[in-house]
C-alpha positions in Angstrom: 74.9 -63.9 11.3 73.3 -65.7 13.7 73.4 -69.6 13.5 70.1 -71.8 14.4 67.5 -69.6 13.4 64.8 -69.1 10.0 65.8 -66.5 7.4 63.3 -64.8 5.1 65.7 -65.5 1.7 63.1 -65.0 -1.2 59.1 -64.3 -2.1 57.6 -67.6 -2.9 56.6 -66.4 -6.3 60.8 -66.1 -7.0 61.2 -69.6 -7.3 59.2 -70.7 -10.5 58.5 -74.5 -11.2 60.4 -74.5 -14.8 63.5 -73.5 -14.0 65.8 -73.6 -10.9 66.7 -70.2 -9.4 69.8 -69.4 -8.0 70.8 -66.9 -5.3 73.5 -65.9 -2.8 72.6 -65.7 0.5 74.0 -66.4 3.9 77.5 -66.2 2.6 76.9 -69.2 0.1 75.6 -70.0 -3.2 72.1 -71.5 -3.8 69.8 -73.1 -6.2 66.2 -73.3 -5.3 63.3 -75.3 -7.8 60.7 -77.2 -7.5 60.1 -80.8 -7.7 56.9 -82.4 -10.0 54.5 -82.0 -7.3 55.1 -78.6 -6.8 57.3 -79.4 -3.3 60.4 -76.2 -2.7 63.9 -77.4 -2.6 66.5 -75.7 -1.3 70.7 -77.2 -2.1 74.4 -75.8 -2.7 74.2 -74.4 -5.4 78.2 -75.8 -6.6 78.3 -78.6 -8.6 80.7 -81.2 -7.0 81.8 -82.7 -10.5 83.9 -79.2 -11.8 82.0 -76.2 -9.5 79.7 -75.3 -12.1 76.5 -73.3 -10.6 73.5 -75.5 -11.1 71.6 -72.4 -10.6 72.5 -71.7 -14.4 71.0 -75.5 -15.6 67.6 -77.3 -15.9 65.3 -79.1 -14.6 64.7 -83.0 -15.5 61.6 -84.6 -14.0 62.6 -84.3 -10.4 66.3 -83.1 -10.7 68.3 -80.8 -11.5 70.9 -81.0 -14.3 74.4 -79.5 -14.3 74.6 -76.7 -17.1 77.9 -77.8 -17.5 78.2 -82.0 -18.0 74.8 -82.8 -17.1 74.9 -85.0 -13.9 71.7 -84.6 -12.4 70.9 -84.0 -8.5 67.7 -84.9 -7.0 65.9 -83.6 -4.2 68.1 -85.4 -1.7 71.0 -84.3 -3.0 71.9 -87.6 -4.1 73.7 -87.6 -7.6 71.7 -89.7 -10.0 73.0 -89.4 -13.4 76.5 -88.9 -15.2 75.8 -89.0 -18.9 79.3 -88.9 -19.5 79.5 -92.5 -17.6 76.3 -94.4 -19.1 73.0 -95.3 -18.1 74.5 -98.1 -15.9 77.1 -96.3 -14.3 78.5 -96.4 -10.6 77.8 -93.8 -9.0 79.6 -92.2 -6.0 77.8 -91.6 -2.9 80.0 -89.1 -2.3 78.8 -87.3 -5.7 76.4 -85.0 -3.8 75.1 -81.9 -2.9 73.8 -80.3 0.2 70.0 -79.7 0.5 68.9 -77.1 3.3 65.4 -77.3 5.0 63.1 -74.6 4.0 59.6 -73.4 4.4 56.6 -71.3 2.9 55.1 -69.2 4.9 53.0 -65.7 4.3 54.2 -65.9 0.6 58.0 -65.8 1.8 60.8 -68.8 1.9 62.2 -68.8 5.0 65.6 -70.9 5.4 67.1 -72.6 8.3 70.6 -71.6 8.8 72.5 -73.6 11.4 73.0 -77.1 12.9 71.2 -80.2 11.9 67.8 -81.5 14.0 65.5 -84.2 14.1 63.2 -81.8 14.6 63.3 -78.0 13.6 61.5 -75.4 15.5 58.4 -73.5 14.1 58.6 -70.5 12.3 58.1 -67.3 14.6 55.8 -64.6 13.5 54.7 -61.5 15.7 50.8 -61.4 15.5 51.3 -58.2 14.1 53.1 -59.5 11.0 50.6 -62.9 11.3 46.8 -61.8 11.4 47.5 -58.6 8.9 43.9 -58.2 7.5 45.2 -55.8 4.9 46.4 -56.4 1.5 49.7 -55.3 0.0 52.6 -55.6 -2.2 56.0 -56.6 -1.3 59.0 -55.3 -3.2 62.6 -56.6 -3.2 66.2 -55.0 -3.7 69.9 -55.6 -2.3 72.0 -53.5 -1.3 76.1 -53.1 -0.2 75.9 -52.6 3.6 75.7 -55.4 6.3 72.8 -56.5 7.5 72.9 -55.3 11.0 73.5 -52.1 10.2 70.4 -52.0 8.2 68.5 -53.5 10.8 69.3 -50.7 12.9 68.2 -47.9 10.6 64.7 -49.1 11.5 65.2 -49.2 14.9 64.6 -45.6 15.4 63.0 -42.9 13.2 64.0 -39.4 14.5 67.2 -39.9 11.8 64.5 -39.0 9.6 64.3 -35.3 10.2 68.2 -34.9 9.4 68.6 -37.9 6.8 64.9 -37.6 4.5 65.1 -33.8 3.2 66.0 -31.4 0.6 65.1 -33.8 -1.8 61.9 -33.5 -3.7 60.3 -36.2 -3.3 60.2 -35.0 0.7 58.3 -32.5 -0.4 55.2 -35.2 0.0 56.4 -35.4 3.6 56.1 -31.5 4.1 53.0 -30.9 2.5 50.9 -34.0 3.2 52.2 -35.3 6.3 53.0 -32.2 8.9 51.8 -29.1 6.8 48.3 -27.6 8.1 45.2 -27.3 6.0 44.8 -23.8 7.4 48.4 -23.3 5.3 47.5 -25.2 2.8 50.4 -27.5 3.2 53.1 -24.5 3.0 53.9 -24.4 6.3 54.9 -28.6 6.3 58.7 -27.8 6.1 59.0 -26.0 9.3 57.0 -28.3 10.6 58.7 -31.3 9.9 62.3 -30.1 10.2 61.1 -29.2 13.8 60.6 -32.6 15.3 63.4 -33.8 16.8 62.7 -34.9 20.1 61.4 -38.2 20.9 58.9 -38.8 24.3 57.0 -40.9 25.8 58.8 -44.0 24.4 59.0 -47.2 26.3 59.9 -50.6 25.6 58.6 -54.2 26.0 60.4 -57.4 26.0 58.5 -60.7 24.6 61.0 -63.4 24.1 62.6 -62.5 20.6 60.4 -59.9 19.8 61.1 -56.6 21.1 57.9 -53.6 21.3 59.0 -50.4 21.3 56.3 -47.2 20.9 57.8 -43.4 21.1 56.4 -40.1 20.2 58.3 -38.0 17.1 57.6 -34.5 17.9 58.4 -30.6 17.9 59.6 -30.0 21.5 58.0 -26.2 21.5 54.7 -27.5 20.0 54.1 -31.2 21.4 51.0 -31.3 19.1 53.2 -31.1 16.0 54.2 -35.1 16.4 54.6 -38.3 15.2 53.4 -42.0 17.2 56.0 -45.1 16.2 54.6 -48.4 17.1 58.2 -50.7 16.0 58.1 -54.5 16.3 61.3 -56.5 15.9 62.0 -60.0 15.9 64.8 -61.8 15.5 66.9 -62.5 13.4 66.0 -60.0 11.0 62.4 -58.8 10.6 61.2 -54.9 11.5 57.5 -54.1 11.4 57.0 -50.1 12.0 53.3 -48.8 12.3 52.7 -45.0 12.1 49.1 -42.8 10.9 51.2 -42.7 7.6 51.8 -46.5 6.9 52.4 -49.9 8.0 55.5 -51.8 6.5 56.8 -54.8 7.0 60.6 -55.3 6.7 63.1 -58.4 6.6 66.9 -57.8 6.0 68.9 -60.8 4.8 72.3 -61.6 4.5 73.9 -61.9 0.9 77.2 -62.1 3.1 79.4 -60.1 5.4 78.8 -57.1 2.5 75.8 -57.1 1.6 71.9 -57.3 2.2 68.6 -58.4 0.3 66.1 -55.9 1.7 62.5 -57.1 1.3 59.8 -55.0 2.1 56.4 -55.3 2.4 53.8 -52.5 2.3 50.4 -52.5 3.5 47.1 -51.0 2.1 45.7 -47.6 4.1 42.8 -49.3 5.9 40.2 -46.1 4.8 41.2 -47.0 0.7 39.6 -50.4 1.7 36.1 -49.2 2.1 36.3 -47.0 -0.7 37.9 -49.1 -3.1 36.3 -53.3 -3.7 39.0 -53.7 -5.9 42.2 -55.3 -3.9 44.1 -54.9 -7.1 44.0 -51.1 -7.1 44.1 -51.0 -3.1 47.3 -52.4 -4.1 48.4 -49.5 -6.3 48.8 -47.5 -3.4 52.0 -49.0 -1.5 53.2 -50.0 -4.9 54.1 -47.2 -5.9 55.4 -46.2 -2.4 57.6 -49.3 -2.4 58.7 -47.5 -5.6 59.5 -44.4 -4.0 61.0 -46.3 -1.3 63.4 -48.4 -3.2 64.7 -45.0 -5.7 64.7 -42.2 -3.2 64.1 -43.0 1.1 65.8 -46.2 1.0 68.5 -44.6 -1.5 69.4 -42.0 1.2 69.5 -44.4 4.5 72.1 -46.6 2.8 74.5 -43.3 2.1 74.2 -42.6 6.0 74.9 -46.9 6.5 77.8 -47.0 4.0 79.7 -44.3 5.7 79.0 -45.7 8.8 82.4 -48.0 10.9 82.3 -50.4 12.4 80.6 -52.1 9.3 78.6 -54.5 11.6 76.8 -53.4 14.8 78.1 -54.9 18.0 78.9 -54.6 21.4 80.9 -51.3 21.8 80.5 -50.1 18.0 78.0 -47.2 19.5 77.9 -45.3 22.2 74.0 -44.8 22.6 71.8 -42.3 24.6 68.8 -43.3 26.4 66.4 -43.2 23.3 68.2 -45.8 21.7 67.2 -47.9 24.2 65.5 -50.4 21.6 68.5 -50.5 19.4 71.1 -51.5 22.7 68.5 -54.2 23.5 68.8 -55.6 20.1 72.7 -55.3 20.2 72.7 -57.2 23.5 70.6 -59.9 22.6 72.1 -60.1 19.3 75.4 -60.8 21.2 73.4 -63.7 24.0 71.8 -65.1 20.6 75.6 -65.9 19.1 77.0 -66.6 22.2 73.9 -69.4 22.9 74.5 -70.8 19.2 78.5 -70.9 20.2 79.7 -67.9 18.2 81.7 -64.8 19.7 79.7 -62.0 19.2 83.1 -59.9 19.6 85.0 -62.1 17.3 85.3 -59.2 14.2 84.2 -60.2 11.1 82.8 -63.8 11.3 84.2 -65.8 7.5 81.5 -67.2 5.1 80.5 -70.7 6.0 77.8 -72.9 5.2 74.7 -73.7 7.5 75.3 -75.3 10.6 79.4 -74.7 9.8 79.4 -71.3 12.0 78.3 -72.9 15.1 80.6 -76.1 14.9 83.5 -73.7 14.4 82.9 -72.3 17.1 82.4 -75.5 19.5 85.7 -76.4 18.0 87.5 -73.8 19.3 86.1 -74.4 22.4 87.1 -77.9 22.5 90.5 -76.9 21.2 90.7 -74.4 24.2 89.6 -77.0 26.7 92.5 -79.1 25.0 95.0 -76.7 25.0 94.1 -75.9 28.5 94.7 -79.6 29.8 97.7 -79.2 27.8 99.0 -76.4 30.1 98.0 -78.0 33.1 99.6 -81.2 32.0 103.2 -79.2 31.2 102.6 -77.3 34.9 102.6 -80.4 36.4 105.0 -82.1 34.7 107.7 -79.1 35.2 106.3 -79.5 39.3 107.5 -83.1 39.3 110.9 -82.4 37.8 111.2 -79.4 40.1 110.8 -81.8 42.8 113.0 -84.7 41.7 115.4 -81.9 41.3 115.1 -80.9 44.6 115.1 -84.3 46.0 118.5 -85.3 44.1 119.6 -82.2 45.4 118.5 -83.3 49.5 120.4 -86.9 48.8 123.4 -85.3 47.8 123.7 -82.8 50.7 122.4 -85.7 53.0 125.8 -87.6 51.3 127.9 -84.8 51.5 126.7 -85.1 55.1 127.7 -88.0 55.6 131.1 -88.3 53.8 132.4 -84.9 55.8 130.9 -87.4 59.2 133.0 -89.9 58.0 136.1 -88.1 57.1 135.9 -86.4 60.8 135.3 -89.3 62.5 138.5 -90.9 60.6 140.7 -87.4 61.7 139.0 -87.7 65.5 140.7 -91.5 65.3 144.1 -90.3 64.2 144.5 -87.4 66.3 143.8 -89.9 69.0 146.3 -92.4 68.1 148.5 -89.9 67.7 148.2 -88.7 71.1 148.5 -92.4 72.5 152.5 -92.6 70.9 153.4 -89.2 71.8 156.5 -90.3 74.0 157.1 -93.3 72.3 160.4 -93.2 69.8 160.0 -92.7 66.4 160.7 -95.8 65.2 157.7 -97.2 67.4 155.4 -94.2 66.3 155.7 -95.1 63.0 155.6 -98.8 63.7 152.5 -98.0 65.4 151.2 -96.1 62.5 151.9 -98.8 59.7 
């Protein structure tokens, strides 16, 4: 996951204003409600008095109350009852939760997951996402893969002519979308289990967002093709555009295992002269969110499951020059972690809460620095006993020097005394000698 950024985590309309919600996402445990003016909040979700979820209580005026003893936590966090202590009791400070700063924006809550600021950064939309004239509905499901790896079944489509058949519902595909009116639709099979190629693709770089258009088509009959139009923007939102449809997708963590998938599918633009009524426009990608969730979807996430590594990164694929928009996303993925202080190569990264990611990992950098200076410090240290060492070890040779210059001298003398009484008798030698 990638620290310092905003993370689609519910629809607005999730988060009702009698009752707190909970949810997991990002690795930890959350309650969202909303205060008496109507205001989101967004906290831990563990009660600090015995770890009960407050997700599971009430609300009380402009607080949340523990399912479990009662305390109350308002929208700071701050603890501000204990009925089991009194009306006047002493409270704590450290009897608190965390609150995490979140926003509403295009009938989503978006979450900011990483360090604390004074000020946070807007929140990103690609004007294709943003000035959507179009209504639609927007469904929501979770499922067990990792969120890159979900991303990345967006990233291209010509999976779909090996992944998205032999069921019946594809039958739709065959008949409607690539059979020929001078068949009547019976040729649509052929048709669409012959485009495998993709052409004319090309991608653009904007930032975050990444562009990438590419043609879907039969290689002996060109004319037989599909045109992608595919936005991405990170962290986690696909938008894909094709004469069929126009989706909107975010993927967000529930942890390391497993992914909230929302989806939002937009009215065909020809329904909306045909049809005043946006609640029946609406009918339309309803039920092919439907059809999504039960059947497409259903069959992507077989392909994901039995895919390894479980998370995309550097190295996990060996891609071809199509894929050109999925090894862009892999590579920036990996400058985004790196950027927020996180190894993008580290294997699985642990749960941790907002903010806790990126600290880790500037705390292993400090600790490397300090282990580092550590090293050096021992290096030199083993240096200056080296060198007393060899000092000690020049004195004593320079001694040893000077004891054997010494002792030479002394036999020089003698020999030369005893040359001087050579002649002499021996009682005067040795006279001489004493």
């Amino acid at each position: 996951m990638i620290p310092n950024q905003w993370y689609v985590i519910l629809q607005s309309k999730d988060v009702k204003k009698n009752k707190p919600t909970k949810t997991r996402r990002m690795g930890q445990n959350l309650v969202l409600w909303r205060d008496l003016e109507g205001n989101l909040i967004c906290q831990e979700a563990r009660c600090p008095h015995k770890g009960a979820n407050l997700g599971d209580g009430r609300l009380k005026g402009n607080s949340v109350e523990c399912p479990y003893h009662g305390f109350r936590f308002n929208g700071q966090g701050e603890c501000v009852a204990m009925p089991c202590m009194g009306s006047d009791a002493r409270i704590p400070k450290t009897m608190r939760i965390k609150s995490y700063p979140v926003r509403e924006h295009l009938g989503l809550i978006w979450l900011w997951w990483g360090e604390d600021r004074a000020v946070l950064p807007e929140i990103e939309v690609p004007t294709e996402v943003a000035d959507i004239p179009l209504s639609h509905a927007t469904m929501s499901w979770s499922r067990p893969v990792n969120y890159t790896r979900y991303i990345e079944s967006t990233l291209e489509f010509y999976h779909i002519t090996f992944v998205h058949r032999d069921n019946w519902f594809n039958t739709v595909d065959y008949v409607f979308l690539h059979g020929t009116p001078r068949k009547l639709g019976l040729d649509g099979r052929r048709r669409y289990l012959a485009t495998t190629k993709i052409a004319n693709n090309h991608l653009e770089v904007d930032g975050h967002t990444l562009r990438y258009t590419y043609d879907h088509l039969d290689e002996d009959d060109p004319s037989n093709a599909n045109h992608y139009e595919v936005t991405f923007a990170f962290p986690n939102m696909t938008h894909v555009v094709t004469k069929q449809f126009e989706v909107t997708a975010w993927f967000t963590p529930i942890d390391e295992d497993n992914t909230e998938f929302i989806l939002r599918w937009y009215e065909f633009p020809r329904l909306k002269s045909a049809l005043r009524s946006e609640r029946l426009r609406r009918l339309v990608p309803a039920v092919g969110l439907f059809f999504e969730k039960w059947i497409q979807d259903m069959q992507d996430v077989r392909m994901i499951q039995g895919q390894t590594p479980k998370v995309s990164r550097r190295g996990a694929s060996k891609f071809v020059a199509v894929d050109e928009l999925n090894a862009k996303y892999v590579q920036m993925r990996a400058q985004l972690l790196r950027e927020a202080g996180v190894d993008p190569d580290g294997g699985e990264a642990p749960e941790r809460t907002p903010g806790e990611a990126a600290k880790v990992s500037k705390a292993k950098v400090l600790q490397a620095a300090q282990e580092a200076a550590a090293a050096e410090a021992r290096l030199a240290e083993v240096k200056a006993v080296e060198a007393a060492q060899a000092a000690q070890a020049a004195d004593a040779a320079e001694a040893a020097e000077a004891v054997e210059a010494v002792e030479t001298a002394e036999a020089v003398e003698v020999a030369e005394a005893d040359g001087h009484l050579a002649g002499r008798p021996a009682a005067a030698r040795a006279t001489a000698h004493a």
